[in-house]
ZADREN-93444 format. One line per field, with one value per residue (C-alpha): residue number from 1; x, y, z. Coordinates in Angstrom, 1 decimal. Layout:
<tizas>
num: c(NUM ...)
px: c(X ...)
py: c(Y ...)
pz: c(Z ...)
</tizas>
This chain:
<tizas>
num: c(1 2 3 4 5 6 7 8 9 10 11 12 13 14 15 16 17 18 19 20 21 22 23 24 25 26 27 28 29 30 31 32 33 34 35 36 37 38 39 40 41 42 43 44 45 46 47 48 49 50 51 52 53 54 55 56 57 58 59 60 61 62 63 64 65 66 67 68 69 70 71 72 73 74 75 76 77 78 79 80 81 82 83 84 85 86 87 88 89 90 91 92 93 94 95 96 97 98 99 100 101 102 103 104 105 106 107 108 109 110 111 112 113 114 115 116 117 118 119 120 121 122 123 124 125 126 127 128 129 130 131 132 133 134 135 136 137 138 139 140 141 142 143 144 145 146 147 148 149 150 151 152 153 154 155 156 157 158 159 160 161 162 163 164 165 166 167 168 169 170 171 172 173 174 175 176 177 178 179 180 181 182 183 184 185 186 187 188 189 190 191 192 193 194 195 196 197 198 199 200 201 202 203 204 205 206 207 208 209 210 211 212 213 214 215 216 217 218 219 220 221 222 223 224 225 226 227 228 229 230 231 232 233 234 235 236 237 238 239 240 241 242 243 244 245 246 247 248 249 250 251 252 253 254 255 256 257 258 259 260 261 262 263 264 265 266 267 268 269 270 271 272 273 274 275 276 277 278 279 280 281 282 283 284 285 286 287 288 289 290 291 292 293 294 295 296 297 298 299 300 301 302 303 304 305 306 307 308 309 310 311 312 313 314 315 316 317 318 319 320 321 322 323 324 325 326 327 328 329 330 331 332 333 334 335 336 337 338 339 340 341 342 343 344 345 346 347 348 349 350 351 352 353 354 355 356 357 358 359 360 361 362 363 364 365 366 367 368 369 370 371 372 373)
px: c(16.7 17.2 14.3 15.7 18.7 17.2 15.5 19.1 19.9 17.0 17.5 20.9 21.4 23.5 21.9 19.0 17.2 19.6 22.5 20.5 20.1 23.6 24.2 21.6 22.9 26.8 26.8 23.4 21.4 20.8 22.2 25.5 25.9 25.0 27.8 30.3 32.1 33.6 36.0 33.8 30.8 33.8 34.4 30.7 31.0 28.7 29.9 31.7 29.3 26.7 29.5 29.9 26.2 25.4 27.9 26.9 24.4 22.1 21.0 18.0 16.3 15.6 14.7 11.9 10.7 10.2 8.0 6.2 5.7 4.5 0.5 -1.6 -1.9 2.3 4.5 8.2 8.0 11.6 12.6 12.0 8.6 5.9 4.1 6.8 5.8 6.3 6.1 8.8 11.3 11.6 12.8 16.6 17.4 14.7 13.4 15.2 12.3 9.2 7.0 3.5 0.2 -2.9 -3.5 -0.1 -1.9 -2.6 0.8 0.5 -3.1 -3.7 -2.8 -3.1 -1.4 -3.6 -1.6 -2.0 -2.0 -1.8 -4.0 -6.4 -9.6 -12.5 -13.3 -10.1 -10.9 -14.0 -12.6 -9.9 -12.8 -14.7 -11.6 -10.6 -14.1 -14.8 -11.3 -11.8 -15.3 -13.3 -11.7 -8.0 -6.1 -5.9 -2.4 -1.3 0.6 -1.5 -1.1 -3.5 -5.6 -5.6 -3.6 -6.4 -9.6 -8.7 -7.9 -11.5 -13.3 -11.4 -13.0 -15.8 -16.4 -15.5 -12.5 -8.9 -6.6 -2.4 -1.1 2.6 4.1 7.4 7.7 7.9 4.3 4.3 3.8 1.0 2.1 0.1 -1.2 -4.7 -5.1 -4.6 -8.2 -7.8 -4.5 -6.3 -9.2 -7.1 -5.0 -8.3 -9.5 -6.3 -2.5 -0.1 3.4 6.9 10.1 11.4 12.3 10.0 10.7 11.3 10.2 9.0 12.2 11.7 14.2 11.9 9.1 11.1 11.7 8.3 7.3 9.7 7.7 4.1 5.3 6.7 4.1 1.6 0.4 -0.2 -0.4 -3.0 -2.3 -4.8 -4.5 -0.1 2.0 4.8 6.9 5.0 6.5 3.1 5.0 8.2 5.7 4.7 8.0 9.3 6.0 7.1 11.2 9.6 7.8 3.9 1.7 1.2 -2.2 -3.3 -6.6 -6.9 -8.1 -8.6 -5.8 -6.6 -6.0 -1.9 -2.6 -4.1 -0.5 1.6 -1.2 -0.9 3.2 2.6 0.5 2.8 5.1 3.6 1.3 -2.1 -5.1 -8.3 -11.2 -13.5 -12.7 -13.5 -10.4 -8.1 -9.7 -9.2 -6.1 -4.0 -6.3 -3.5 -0.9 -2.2 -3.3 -1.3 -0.6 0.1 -2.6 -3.1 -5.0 -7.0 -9.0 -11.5 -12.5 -10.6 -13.2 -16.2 -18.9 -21.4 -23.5 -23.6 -23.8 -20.5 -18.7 -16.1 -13.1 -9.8 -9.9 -12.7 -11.2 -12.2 -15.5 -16.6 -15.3 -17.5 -20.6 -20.0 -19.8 -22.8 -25.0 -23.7 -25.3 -24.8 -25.9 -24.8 -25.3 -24.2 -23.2 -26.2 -27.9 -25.3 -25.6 -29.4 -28.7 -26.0 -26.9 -23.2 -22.2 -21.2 -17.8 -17.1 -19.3 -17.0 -14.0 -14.1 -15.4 -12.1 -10.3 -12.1 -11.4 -8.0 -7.9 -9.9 -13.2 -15.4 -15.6 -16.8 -19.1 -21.3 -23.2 -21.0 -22.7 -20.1 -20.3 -18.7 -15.8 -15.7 -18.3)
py: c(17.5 14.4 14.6 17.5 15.7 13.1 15.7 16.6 13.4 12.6 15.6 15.6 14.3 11.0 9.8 7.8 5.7 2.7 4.6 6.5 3.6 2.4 5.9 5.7 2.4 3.0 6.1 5.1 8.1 10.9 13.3 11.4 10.7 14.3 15.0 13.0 14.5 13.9 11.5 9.0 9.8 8.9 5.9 4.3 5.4 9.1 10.1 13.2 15.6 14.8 15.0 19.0 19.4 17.2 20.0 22.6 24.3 26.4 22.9 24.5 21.1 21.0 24.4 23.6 20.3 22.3 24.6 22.0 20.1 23.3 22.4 20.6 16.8 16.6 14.7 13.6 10.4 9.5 6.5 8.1 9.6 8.3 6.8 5.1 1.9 -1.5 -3.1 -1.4 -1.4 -5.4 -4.9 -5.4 -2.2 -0.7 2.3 5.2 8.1 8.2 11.3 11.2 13.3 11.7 10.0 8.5 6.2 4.0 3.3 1.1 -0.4 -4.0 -3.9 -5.9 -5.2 -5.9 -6.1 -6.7 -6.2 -2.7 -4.5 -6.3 -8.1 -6.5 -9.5 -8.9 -5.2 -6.1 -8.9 -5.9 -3.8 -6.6 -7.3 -4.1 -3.2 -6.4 -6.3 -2.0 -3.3 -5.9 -3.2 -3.6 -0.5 -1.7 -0.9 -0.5 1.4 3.6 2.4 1.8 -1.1 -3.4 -1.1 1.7 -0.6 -1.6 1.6 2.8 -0.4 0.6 4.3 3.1 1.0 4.3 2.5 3.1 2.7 3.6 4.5 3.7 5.6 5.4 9.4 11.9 13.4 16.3 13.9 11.7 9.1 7.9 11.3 9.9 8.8 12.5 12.7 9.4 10.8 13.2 11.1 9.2 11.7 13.4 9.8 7.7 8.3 8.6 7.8 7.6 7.1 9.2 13.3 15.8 16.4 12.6 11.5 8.0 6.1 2.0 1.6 3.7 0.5 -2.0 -0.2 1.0 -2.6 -3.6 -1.3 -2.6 -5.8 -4.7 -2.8 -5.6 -8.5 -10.1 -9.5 -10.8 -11.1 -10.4 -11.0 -11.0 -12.4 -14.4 -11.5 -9.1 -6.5 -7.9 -11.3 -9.4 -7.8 -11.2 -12.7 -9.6 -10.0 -14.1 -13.2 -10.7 -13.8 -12.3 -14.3 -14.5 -15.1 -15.4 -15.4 -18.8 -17.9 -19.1 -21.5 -19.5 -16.5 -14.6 -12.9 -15.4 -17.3 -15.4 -16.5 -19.7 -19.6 -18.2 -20.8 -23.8 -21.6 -22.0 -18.9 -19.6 -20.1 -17.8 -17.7 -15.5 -12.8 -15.0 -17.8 -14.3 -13.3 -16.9 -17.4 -14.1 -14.0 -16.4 -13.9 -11.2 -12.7 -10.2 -7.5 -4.3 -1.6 2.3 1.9 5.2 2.5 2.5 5.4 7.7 6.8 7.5 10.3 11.2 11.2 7.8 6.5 4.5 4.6 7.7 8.2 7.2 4.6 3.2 0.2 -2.6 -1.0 -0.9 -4.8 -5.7 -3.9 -6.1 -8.8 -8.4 -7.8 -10.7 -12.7 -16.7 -17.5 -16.6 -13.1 -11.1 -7.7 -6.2 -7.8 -6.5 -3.0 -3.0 -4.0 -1.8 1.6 1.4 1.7 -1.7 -0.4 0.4 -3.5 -5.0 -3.3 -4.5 -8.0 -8.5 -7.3 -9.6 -12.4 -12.0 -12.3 -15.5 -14.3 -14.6 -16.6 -16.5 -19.1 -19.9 -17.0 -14.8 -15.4 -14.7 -16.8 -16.4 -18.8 -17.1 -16.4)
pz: c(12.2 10.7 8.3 6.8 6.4 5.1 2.8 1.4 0.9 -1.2 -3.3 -4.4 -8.0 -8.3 -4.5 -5.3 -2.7 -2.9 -2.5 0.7 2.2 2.3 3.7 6.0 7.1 7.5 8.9 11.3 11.0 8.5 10.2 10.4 6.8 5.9 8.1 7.6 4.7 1.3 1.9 3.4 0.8 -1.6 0.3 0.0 -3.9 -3.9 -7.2 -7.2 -8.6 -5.9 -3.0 -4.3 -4.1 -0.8 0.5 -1.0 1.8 -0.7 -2.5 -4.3 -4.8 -1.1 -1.4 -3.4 -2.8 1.0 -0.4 -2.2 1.0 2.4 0.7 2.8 3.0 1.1 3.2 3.6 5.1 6.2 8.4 11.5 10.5 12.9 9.8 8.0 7.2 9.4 6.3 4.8 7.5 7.3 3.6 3.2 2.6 3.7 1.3 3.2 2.4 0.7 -0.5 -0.1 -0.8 1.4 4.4 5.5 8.6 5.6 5.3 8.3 7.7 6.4 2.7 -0.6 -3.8 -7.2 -10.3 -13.6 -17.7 -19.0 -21.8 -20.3 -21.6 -20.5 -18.4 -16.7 -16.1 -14.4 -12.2 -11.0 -10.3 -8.4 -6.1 -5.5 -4.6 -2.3 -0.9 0.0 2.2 4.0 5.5 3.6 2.0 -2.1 -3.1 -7.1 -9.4 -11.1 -14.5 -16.9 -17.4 -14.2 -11.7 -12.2 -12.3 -8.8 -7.2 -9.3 -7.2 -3.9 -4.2 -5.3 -2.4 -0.3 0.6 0.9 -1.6 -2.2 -5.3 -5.5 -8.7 -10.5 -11.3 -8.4 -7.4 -9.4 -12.4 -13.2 -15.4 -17.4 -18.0 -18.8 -15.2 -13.8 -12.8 -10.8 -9.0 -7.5 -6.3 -5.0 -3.2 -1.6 -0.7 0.0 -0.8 -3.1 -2.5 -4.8 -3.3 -6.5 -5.5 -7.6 -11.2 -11.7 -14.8 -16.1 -17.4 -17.3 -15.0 -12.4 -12.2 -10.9 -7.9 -8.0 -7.8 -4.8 -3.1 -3.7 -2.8 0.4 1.7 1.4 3.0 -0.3 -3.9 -6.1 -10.0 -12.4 -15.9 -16.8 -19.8 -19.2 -19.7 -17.1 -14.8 -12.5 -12.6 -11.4 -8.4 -7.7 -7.2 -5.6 -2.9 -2.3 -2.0 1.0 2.5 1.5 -0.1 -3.6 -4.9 -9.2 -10.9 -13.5 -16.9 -20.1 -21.8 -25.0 -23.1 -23.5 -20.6 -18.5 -19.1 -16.7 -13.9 -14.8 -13.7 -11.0 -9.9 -11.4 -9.1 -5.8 -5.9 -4.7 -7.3 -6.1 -8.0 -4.7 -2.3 0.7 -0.7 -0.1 3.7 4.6 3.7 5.3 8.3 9.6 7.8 9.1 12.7 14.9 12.4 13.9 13.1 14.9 18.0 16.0 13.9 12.6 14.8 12.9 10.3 12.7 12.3 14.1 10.8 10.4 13.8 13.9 17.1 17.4 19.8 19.8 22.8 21.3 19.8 22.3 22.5 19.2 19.2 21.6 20.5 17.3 19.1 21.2 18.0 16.6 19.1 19.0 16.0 12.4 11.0 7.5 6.9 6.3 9.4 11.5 10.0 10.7 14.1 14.8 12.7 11.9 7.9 6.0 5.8 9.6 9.9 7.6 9.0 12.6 11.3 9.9 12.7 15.1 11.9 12.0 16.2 15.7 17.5 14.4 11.6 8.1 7.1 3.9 2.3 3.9 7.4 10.3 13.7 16.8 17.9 21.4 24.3)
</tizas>
């Protein structure tokens, strides 16, 4: 199967995920490059230790990260993996495997990176919490990189909001780094998902974010800055999101503010200057006007608990019950909610999906309107 050799691949010392890729990509498959022997490993520069243990068929890496993969909710998400990422696969090279311990649907689900200081100001914590949290209701997956400061205060406002949220880490995932975030980790991987591109037993070396970053960038829609110096590795995810052709969006501060500075570049740079949630919606509903999400949502998020609408045809449906509660005139979330018995996440949710299609609009105070009969 070519997961498993995809699997081999990723686990031989010396083959990283750059060096997969170009395999991947010579040889068109897995399978092929697991099979195509020393010579031509040689030949796209495998080193020579990790052509021995590529084949070598008692590799006990694989043997290992197999039985790891053997808990519930772990996952080897290789390129032909029904849930690799659209996102992803546009990169140039694309990220050959990922690992993953969550939900991986919300690899494919409307997503926006928040980045930031390690140090922040406690305003700056709180504004991460406030986006992640607003961001999480309108129904997109909140996607940083687990590090302390801003990185964890918006995957804590994305749970908090009983949202979903993607933590993309620079070790393998049987390491939490920092440590002090283990408790997080695993909220997170109960609630949303936790990915690396790094094999198990990876630990945190510098050179590890960078690539780390690539892939926040890539999996996103758009990236939002909060709080950075001039020298950031948050002002590297930014320019890493624009070179992808995402939007790039940065919070203003203070003048008197070091961490406020990097912001400021980006914005001198071209990145957008947002000060609400709604200046965020508004701008990538045209982005994301098309995007390609599983026909499963939001049903896959249903219960009969809470009234929202269940089934997995049940798409167009819920769309036009929405609709039909909105009415003619102009309604908020809450209104909608009372008329609808549906939760303000599933509301806000399908709002957003009908945004992006251009059926609704947001208006002042929130109030949405239709643009349709």
């Amino acid at each position: 199967m070519s997961c498993r050799a995809a699997l081999r691949l990723a686990c031989t010392p010396g083959i990283g995920a750059v060096l997969g890729s170009r395999l991947i990509d010579h040889f068109g498959s897995a399978e092929r490059a697991v099979a195509a022997g020393e010579r031509a490993w040689r030949e796209l520069g495998v080193p020579r230790a990790a052509c021995a243990t590529l084949a070598a068929h008692d590799n006990a890496r694989v043997d290992e990260t197999e039985r790891w993969l053997e808990a519930p909710n772990r996952h080897f998400i290789s390129r032909d993996h029904r849930h690799y990422p659209n996102a992803l696969a546009e990169l140039d090279p694309a990220p050959p495997w990922l690992y993953g311990v969550g939900d991986t649907e919300l690899l494919n689900y409307p997503a926006i990176a928040i980045v930031g200081s390690r140090n922040p100001s406690p305003a700056g914590l709180e504004a991460a919490r406030e986006f992640g949290h607003a961001l999480a209701s309108a129904g997109l997956v909140v996607v940083s990189g687990l590090a302390r400061g801003i990185d964890a205060a918006a995957h804590e406002g994305a749970l908090a909001a009983d949202g979903m949220t993607i933590a993309v880490c620079g070790t393998g995932l049987d390491r939490v780094y920092p440590a002090m975030n283990r408790d997080l980790a695993e909220r997170i991987a109960d609630n949303g998902l936790m990915v690396s591109e790094f094999s198990l037993g990876t630990e945190p070396n510098r050179g590890n974010f960078p690539r780390r970053n690539r892939i926040i960038a890539g999996l996103c829609t758009a990236t939002l800055v909060v709080e950075a110096a001039r020298a950031s590795g948050s002002l590297i995810t930014a320019r890493m999101a624009s070179a992808a052709g995402r939007e790039v969006f940065a919070l203003p501060g203070s003048i008197h503010n070091p961490l406020a500075r990097g912001c400021h570049q980006l914005i001198r740079d071209g990145a957008k200057l947002v000060e609400t949630t709604e200046h965020i919606l508004e701008d990538i509903a045209g982005v994301l006007d098309g995007y390609r999400r599983p026909a499963s949502y939001p049903a896959d998020h249903a219960s009969e608990d809470t009234g929202e609408p269940a089934g997995a045809a049940a798409e167009n449906d819920t769309h036009a019950a929405l609709l039909a509660a909105l009415g003619h005139g102009p309604a908020r979330v809450d209104d909608l909610v009372a008329r609808t018995g549906w939760s303000a996440d599933a509301v806000s949710s399908s709002l957003l999906i009908l945004e992006l299609e251009g059926r609704v609009q947001a208006g002042p105070g929130g109030a949405y309107t239709r643009t349709v009969s």
